[in-house]
C-alpha positions in Angstrom: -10.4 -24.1 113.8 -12.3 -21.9 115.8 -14.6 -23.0 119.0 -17.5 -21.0 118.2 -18.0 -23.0 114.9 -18.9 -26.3 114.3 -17.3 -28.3 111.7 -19.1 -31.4 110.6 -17.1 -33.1 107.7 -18.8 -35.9 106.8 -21.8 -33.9 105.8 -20.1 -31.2 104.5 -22.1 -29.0 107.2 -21.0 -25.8 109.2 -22.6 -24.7 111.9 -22.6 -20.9 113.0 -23.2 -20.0 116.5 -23.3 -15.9 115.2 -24.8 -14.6 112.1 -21.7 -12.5 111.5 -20.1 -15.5 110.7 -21.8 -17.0 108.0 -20.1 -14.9 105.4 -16.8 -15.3 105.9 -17.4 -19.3 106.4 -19.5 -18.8 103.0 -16.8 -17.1 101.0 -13.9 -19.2 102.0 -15.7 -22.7 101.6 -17.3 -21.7 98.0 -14.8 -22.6 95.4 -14.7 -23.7 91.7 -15.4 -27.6 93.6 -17.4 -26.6 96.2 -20.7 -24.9 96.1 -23.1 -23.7 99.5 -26.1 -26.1 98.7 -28.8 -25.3 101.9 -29.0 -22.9 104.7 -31.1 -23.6 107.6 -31.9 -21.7 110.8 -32.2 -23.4 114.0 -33.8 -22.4 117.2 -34.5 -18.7 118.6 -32.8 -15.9 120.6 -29.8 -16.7 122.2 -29.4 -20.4 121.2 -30.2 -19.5 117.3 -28.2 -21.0 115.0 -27.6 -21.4 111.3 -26.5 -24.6 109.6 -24.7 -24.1 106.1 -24.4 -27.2 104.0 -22.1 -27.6 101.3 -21.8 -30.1 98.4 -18.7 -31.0 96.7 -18.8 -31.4 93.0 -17.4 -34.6 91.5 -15.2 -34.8 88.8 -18.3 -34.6 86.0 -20.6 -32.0 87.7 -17.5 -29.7 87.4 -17.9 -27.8 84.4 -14.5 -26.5 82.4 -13.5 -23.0 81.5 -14.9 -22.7 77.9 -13.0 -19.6 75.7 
């Protein structure tokens, strides 16, 4: 884990203390389970940061690989 991130796993939230790091927390969190469902932006300047939420999909919201 890094300490300029924080994790918050019972909401499924990240929080970004840079904007460079939204992308990279975006593509390794989105999966075929797990989908980026908000984006918020908190505060301004130096103390600006973004909250990502992420919902993980249940077991029927999953939808299978049709030929």
């Amino acid at each position: 884990m890094k300490s300029d991130v924080t994790y918050n796993k019972h909401d499924n939230q990240v929080i970004c203390h840079k904007e460079e790091q939204q992308d990279n927390v975006v593509k390794r969190m989105t999966t075929d389970n797990c989908l980026l469902e908000s984006y918020e932006e908190w505060d301004e300047g130096d103390d600006k940061k973004w909250i990502l939420t992420f919902r993980v999909l249940d077991n029927y919201e999953v939808t299978p690989n049709l030929n």
